[in-house]
SEFIZA-3560 file (N, C-alpha, C; in Angstrom, 3 decimals):
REM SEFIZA-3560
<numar><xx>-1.372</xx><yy>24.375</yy><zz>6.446</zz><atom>N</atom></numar>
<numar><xx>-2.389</xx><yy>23.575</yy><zz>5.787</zz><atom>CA</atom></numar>
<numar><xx>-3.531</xx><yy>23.323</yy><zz>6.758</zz><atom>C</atom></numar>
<numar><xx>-4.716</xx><yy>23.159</yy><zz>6.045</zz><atom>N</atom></numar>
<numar><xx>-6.000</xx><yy>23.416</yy><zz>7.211</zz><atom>CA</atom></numar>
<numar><xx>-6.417</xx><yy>21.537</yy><zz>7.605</zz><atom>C</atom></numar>
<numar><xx>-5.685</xx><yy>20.961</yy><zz>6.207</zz><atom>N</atom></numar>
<numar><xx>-5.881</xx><yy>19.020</yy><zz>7.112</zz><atom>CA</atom></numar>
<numar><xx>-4.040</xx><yy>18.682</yy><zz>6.512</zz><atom>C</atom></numar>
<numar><xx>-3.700</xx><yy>17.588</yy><zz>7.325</zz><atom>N</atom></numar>
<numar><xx>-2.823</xx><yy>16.912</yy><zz>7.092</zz><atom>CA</atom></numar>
<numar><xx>-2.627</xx><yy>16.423</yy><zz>5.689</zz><atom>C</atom></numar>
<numar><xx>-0.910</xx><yy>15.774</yy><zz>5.562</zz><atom>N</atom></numar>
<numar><xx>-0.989</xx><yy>15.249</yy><zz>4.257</zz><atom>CA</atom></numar>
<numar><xx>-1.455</xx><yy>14.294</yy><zz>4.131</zz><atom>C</atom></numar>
<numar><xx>-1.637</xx><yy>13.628</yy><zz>5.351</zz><atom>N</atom></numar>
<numar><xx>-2.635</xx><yy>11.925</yy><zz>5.232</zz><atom>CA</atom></numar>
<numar><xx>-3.824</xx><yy>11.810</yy><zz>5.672</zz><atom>C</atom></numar>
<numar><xx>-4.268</xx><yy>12.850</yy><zz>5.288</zz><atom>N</atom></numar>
<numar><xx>-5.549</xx><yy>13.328</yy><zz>5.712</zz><atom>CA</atom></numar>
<numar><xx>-6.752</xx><yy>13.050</yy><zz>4.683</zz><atom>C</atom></numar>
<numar><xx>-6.139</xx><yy>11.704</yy><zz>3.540</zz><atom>N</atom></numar>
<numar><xx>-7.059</xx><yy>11.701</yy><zz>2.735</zz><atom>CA</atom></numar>
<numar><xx>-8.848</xx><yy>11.665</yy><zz>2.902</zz><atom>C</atom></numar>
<numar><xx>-9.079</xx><yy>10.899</yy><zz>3.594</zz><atom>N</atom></numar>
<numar><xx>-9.951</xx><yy>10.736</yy><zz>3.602</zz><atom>CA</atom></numar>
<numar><xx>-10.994</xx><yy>11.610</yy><zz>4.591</zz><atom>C</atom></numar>
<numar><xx>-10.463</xx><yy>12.773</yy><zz>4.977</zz><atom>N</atom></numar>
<numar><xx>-10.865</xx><yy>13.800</yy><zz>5.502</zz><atom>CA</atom></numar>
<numar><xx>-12.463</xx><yy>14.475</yy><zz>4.419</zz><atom>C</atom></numar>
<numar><xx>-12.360</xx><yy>14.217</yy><zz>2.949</zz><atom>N</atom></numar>
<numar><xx>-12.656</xx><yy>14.484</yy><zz>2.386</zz><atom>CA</atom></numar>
<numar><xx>-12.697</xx><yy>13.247</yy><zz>0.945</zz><atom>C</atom></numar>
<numar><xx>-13.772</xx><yy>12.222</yy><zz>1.157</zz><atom>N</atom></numar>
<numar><xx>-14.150</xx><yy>11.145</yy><zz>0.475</zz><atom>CA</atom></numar>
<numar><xx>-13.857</xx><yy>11.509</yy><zz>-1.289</zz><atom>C</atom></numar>
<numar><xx>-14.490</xx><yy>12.115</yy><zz>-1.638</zz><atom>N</atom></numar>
<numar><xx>-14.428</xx><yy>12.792</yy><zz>-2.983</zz><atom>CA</atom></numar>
<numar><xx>-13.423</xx><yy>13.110</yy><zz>-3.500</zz><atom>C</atom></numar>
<numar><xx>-12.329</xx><yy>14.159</yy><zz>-3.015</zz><atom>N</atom></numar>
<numar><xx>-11.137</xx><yy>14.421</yy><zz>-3.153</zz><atom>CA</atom></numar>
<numar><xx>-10.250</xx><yy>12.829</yy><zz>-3.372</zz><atom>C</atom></numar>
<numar><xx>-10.983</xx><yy>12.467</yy><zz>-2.364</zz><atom>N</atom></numar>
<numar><xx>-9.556</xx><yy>11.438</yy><zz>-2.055</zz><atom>CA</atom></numar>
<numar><xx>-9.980</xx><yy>10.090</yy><zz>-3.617</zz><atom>C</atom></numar>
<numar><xx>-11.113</xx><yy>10.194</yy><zz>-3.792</zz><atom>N</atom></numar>
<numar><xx>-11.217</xx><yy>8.945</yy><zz>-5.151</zz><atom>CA</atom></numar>
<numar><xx>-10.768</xx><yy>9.389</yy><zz>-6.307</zz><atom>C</atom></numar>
<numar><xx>-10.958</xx><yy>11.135</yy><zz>-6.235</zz><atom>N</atom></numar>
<numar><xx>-10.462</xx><yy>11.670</yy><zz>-7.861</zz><atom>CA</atom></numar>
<numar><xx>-9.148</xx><yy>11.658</yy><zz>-7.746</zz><atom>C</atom></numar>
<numar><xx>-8.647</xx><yy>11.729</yy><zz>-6.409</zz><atom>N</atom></numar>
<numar><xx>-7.044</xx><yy>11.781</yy><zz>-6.733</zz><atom>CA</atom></numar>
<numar><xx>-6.673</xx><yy>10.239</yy><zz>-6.424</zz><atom>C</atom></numar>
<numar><xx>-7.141</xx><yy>9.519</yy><zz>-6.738</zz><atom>N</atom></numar>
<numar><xx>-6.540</xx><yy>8.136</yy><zz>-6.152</zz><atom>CA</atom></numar>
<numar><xx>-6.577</xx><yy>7.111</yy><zz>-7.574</zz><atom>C</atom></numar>
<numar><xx>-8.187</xx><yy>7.935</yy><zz>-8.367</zz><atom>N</atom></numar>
<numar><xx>-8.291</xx><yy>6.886</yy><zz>-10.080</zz><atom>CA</atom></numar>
<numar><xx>-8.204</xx><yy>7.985</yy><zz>-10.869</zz><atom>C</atom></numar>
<numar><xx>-8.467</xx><yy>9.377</yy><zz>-10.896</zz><atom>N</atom></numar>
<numar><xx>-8.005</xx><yy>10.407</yy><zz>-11.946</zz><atom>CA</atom></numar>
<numar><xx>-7.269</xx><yy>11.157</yy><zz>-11.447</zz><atom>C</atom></numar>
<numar><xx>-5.806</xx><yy>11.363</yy><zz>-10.959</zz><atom>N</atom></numar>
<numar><xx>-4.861</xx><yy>11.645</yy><zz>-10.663</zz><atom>CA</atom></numar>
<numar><xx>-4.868</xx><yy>13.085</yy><zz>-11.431</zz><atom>C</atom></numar>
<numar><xx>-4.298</xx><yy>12.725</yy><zz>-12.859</zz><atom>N</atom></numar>
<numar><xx>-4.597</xx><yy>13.836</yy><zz>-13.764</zz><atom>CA</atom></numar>
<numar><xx>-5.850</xx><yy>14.606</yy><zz>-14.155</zz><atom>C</atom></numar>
<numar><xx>-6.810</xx><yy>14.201</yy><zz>-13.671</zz><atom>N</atom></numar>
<numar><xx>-8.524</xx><yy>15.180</yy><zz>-13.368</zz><atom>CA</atom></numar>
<numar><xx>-8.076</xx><yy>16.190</yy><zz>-12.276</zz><atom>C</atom></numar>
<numar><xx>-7.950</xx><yy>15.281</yy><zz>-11.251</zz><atom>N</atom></numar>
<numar><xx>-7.754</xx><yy>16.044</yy><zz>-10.112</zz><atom>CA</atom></numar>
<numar><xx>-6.191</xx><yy>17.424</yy><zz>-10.342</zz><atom>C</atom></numar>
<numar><xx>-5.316</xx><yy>16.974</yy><zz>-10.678</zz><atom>N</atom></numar>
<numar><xx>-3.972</xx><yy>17.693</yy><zz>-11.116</zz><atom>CA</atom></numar>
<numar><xx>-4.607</xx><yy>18.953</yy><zz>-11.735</zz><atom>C</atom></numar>
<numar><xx>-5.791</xx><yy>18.998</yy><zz>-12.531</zz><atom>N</atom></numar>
<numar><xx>-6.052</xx><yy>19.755</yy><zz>-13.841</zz><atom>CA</atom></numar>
<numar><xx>-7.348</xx><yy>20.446</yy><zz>-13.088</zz><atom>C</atom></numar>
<numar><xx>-7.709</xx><yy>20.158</yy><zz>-11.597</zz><atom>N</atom></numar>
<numar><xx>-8.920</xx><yy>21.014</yy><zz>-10.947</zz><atom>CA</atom></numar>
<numar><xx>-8.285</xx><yy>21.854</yy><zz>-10.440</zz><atom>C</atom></numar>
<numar><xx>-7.055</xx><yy>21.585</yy><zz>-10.017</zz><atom>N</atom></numar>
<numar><xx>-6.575</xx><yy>22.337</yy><zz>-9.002</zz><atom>CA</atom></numar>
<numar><xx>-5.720</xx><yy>23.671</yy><zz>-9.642</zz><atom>C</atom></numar>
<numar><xx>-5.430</xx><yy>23.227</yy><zz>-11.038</zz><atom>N</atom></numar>
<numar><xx>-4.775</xx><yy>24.420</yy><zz>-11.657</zz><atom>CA</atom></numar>
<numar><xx>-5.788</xx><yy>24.971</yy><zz>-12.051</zz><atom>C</atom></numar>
<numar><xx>-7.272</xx><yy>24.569</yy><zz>-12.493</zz><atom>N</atom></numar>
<numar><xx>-8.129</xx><yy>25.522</yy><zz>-13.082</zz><atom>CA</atom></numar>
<numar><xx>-8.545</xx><yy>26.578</yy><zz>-11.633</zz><atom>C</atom></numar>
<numar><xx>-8.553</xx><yy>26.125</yy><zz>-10.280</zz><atom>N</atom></numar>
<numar><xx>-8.835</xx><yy>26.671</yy><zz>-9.262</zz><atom>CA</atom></numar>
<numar><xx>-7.882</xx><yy>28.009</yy><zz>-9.323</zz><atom>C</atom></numar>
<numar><xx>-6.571</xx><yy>27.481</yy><zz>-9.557</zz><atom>N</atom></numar>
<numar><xx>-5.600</xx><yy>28.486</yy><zz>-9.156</zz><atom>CA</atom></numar>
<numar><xx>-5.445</xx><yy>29.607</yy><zz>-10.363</zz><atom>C</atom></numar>
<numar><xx>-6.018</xx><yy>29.585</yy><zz>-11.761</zz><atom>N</atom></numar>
<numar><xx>-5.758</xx><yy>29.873</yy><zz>-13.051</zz><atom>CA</atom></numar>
<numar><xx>-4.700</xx><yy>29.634</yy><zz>-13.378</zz><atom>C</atom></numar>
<numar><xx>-4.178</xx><yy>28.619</yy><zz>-12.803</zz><atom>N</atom></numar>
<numar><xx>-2.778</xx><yy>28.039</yy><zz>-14.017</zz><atom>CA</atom></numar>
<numar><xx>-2.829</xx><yy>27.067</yy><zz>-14.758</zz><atom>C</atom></numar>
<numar><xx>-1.915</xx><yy>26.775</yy><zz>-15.689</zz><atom>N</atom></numar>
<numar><xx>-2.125</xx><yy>25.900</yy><zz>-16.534</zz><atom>CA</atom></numar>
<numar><xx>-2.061</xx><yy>24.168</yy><zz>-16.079</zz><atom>C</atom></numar>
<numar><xx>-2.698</xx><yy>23.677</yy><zz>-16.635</zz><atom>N</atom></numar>
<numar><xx>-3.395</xx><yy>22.043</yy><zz>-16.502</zz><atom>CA</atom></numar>
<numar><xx>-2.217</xx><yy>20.880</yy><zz>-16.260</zz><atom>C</atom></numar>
<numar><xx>-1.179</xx><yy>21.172</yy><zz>-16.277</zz><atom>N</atom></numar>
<numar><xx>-0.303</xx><yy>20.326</yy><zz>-16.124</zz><atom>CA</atom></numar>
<numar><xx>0.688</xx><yy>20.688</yy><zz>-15.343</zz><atom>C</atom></numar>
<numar><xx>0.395</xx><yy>21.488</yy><zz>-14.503</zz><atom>N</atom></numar>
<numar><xx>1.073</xx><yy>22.049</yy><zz>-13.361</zz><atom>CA</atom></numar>
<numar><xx>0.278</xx><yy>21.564</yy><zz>-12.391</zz><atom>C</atom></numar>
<numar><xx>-0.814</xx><yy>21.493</yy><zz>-12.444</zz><atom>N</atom></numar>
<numar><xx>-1.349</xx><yy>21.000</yy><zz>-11.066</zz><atom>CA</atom></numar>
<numar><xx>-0.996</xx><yy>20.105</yy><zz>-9.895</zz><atom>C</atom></numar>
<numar><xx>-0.154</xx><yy>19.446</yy><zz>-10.370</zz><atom>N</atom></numar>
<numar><xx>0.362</xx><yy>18.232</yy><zz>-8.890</zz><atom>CA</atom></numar>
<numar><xx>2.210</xx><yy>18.944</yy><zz>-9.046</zz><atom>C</atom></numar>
<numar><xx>2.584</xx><yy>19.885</yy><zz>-9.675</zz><atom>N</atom></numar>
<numar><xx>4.010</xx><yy>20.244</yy><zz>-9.482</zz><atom>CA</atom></numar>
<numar><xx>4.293</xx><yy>21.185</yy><zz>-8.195</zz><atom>C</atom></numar>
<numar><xx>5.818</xx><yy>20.975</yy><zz>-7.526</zz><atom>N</atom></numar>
<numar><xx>6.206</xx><yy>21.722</yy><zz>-6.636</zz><atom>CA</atom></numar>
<numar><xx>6.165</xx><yy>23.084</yy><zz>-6.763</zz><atom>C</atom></numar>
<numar><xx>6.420</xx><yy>23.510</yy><zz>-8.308</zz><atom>N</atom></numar>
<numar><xx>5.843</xx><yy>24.834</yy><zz>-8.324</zz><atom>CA</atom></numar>
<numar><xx>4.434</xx><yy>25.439</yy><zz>-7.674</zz><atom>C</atom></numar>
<numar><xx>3.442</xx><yy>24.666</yy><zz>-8.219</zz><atom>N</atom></numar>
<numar><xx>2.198</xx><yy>25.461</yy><zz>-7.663</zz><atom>CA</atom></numar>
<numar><xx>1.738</xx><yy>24.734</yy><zz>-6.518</zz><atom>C</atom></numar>
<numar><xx>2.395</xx><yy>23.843</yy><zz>-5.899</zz><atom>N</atom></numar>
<numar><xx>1.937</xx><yy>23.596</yy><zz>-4.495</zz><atom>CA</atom></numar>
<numar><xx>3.250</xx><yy>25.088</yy><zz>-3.441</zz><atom>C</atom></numar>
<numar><xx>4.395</xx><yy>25.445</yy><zz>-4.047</zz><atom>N</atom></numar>
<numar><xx>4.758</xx><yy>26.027</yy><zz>-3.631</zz><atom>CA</atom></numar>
<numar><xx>4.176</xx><yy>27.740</yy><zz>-3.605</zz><atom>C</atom></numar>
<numar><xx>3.779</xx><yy>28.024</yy><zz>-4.626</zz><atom>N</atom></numar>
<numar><xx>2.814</xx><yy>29.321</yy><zz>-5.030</zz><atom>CA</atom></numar>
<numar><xx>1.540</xx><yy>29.239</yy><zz>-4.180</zz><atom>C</atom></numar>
<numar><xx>1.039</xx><yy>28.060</yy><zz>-3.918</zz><atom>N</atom></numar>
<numar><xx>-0.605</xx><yy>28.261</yy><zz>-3.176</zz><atom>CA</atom></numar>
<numar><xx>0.203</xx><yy>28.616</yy><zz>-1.456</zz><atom>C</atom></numar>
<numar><xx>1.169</xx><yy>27.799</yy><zz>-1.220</zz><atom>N</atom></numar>
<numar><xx>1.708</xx><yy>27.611</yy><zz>0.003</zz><atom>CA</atom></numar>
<numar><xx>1.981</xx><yy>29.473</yy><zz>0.211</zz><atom>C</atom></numar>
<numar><xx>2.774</xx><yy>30.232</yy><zz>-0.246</zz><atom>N</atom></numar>
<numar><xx>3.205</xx><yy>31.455</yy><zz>-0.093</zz><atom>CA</atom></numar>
<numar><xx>2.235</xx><yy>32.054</yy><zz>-0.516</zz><atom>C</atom></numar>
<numar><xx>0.913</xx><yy>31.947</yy><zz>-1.179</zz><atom>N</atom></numar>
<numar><xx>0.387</xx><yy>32.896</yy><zz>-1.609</zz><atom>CA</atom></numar>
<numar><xx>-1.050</xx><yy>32.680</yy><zz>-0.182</zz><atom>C</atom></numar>
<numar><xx>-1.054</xx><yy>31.779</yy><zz>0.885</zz><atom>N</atom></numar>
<numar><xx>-2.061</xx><yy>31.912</yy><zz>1.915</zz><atom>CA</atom></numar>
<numar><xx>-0.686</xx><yy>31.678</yy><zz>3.365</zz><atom>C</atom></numar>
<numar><xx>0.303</xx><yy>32.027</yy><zz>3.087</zz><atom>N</atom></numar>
<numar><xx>1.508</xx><yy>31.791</yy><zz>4.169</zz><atom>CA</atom></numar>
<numar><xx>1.387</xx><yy>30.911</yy><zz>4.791</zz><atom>C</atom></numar>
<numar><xx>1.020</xx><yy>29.807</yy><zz>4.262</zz><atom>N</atom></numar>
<numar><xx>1.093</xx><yy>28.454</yy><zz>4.738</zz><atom>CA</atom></numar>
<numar><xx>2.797</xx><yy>28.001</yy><zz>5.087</zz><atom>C</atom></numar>
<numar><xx>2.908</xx><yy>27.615</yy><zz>6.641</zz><atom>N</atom></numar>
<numar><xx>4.217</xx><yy>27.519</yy><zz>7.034</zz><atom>CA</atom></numar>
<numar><xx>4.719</xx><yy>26.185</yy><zz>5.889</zz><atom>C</atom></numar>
<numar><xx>6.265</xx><yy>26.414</yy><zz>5.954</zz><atom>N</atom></numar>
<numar><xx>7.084</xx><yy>25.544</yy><zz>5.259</zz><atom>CA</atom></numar>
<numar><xx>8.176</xx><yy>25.858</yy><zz>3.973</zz><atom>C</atom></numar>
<numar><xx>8.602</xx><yy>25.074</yy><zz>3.328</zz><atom>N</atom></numar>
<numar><xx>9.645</xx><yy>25.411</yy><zz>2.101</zz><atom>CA</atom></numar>
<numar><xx>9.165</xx><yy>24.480</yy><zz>0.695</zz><atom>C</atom></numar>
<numar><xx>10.181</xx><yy>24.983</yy><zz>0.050</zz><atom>N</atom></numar>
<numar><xx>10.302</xx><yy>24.694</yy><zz>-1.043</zz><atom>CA</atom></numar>
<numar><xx>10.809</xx><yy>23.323</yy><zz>-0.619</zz><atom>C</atom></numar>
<numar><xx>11.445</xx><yy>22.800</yy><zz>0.184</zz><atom>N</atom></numar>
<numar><xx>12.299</xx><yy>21.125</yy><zz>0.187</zz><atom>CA</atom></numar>
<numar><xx>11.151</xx><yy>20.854</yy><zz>0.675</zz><atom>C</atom></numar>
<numar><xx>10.214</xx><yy>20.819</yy><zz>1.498</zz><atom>N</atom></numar>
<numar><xx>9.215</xx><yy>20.219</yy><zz>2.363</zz><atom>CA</atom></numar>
<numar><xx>8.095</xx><yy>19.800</yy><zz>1.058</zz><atom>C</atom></numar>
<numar><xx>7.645</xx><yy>21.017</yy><zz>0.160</zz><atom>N</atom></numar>
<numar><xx>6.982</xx><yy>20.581</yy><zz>-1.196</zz><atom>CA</atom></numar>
<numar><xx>7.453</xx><yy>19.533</yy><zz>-1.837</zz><atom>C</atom></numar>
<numar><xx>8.556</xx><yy>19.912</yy><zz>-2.219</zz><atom>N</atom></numar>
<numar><xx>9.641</xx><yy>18.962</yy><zz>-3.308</zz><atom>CA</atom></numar>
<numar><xx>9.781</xx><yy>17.468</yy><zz>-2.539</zz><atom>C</atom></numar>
<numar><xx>9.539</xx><yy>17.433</yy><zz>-1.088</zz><atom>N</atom></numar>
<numar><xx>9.740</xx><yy>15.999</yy><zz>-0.535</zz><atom>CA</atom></numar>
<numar><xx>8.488</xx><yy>15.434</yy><zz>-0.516</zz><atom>C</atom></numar>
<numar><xx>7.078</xx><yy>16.160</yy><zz>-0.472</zz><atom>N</atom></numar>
<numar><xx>5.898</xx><yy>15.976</yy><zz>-0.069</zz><atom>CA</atom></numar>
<numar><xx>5.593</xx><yy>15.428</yy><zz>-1.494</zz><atom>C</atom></numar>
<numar><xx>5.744</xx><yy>15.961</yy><zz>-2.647</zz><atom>N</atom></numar>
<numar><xx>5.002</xx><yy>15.560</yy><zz>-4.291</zz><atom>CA</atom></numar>
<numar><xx>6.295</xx><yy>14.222</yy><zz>-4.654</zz><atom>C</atom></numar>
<numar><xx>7.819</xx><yy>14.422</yy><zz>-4.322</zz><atom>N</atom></numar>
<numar><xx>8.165</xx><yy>13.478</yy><zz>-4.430</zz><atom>CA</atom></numar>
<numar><xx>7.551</xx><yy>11.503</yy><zz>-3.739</zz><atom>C</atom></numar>
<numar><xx>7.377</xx><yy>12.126</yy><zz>-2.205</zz><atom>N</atom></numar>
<numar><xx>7.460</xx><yy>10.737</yy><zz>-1.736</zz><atom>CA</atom></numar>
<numar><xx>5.703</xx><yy>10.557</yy><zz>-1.766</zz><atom>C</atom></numar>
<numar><xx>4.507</xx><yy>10.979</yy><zz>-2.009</zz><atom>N</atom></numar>
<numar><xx>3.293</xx><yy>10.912</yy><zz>-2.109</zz><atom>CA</atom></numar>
<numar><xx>2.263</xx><yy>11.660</yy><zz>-2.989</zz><atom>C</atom></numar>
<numar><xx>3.050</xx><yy>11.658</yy><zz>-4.349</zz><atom>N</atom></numar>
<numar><xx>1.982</xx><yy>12.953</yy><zz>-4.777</zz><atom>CA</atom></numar>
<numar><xx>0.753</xx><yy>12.646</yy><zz>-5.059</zz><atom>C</atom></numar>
<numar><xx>0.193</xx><yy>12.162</yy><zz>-4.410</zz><atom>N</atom></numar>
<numar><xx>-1.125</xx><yy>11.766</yy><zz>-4.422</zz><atom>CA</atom></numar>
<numar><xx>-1.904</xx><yy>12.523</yy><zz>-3.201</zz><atom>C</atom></numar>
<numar><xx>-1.153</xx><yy>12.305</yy><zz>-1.982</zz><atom>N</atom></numar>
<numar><xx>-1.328</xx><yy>12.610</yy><zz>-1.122</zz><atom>CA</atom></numar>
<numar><xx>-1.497</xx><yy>14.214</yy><zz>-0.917</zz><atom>C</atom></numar>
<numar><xx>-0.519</xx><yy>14.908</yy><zz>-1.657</zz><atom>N</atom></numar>
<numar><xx>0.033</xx><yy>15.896</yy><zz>-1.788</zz><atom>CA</atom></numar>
<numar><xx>-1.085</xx><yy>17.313</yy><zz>-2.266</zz><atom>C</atom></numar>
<numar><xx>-1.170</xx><yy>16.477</yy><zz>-3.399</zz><atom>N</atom></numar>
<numar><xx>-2.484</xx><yy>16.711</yy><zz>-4.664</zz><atom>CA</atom></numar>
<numar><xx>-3.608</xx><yy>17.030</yy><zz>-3.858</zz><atom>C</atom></numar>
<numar><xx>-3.981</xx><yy>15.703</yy><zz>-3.261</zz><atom>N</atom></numar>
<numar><xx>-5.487</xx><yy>15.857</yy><zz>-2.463</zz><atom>CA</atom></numar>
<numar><xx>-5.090</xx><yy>16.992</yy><zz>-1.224</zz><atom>C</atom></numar>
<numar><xx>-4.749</xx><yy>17.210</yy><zz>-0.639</zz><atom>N</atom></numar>
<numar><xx>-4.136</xx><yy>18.023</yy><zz>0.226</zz><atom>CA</atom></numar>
<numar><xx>-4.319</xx><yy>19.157</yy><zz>-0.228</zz><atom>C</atom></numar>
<numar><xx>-3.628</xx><yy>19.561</yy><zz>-1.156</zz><atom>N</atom></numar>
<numar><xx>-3.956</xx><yy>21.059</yy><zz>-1.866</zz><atom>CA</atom></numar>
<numar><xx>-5.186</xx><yy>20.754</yy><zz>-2.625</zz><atom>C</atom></numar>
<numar><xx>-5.971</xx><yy>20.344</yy><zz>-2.631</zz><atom>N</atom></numar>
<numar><xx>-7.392</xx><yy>20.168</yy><zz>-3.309</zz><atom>CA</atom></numar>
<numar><xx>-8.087</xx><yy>20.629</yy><zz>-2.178</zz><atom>C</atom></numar>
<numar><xx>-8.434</xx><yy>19.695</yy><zz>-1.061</zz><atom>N</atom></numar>
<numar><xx>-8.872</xx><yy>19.945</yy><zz>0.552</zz><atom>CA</atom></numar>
<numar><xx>-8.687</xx><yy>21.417</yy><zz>0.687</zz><atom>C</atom></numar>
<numar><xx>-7.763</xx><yy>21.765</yy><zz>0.750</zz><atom>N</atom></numar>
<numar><xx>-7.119</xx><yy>23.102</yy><zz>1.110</zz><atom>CA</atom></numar>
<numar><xx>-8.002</xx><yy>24.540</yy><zz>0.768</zz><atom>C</atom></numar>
<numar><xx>-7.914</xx><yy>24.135</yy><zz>-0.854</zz><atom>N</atom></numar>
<numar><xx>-8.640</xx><yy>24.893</yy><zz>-2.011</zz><atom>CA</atom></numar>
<numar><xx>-9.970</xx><yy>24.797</yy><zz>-1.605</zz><atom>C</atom></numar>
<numar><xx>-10.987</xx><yy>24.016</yy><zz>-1.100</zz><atom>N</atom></numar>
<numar><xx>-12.224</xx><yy>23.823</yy><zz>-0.923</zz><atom>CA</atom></numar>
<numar><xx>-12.804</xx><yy>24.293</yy><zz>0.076</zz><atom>C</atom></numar>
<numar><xx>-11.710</xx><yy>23.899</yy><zz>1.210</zz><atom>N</atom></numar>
<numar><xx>-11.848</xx><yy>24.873</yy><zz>2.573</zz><atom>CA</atom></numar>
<numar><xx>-11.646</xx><yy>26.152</yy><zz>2.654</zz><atom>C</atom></numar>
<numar><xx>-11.083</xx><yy>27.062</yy><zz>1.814</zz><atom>N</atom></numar>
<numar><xx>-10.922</xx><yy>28.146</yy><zz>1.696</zz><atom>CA</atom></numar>
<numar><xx>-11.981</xx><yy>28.551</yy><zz>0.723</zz><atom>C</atom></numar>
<numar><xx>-12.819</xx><yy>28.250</yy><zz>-0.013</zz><atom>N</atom></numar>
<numar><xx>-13.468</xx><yy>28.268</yy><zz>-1.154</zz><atom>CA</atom></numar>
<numar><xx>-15.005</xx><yy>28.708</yy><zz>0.303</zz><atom>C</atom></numar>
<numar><xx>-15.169</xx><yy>27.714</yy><zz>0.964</zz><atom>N</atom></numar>
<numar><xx>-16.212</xx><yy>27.308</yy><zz>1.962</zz><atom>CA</atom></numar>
<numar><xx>-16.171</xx><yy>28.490</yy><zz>2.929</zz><atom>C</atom></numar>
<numar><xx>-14.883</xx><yy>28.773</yy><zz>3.314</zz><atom>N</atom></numar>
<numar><xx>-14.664</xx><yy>30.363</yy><zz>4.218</zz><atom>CA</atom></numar>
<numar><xx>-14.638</xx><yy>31.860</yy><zz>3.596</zz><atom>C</atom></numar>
<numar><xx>-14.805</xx><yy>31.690</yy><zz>2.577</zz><atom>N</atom></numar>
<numar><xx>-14.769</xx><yy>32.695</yy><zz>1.367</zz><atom>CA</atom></numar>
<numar><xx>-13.453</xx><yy>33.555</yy><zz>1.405</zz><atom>C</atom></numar>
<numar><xx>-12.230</xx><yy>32.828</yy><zz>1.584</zz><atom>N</atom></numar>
<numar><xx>-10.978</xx><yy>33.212</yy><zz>1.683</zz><atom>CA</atom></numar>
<numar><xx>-10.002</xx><yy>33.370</yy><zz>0.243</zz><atom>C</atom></numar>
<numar><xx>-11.045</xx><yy>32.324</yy><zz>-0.658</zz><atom>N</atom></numar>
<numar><xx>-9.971</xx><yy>31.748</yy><zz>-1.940</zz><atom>CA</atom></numar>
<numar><xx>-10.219</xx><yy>33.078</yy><zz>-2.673</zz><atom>C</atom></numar>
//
């Protein structure tokens, strides 16, 4: 990952849509990825973005990360998506 998971505020914007539209933000991040809108904050597609740029880690590290903060989690893979968007990597 290119910022931490508590790295909210690394990125002001990110961090308000995921903090009062949770589900806005959930539903940017799947339109980013072309998946569907209610996958966006699931371990599935934080696990798919993770393997699909070999971002170190597992499937339990996801599943613990959306369990104990998915807020945190969310914005994180939002950040992620933007910074790669900015390097012309996405």
């Amino acid at each position: 990952w290119q910022t931490g998971l508590l790295d909210c505020f690394s990125d002001f914007g990110v961090c308000i849509c995921g903090t009062f539209c949770f589900i806005c933000l959930g539903c940017q991040v799947a339109r980013d990825m072309d998946e569907f809108c209610l996958c966006g904050s699931s371990v599935a597609m934080r696990t798919l973005y993770r393997t699909r740029y070999n971002i170190p880690g597992s499937i339990l590290n996801d599943w613990v990360s959306i369990l104990c903060c998915p807020g945190c989690a969310l914005c994180q893979l939002k950040r992620d998506i933007n910074k790669r968007k900015e390097q012309g990597i996405f």
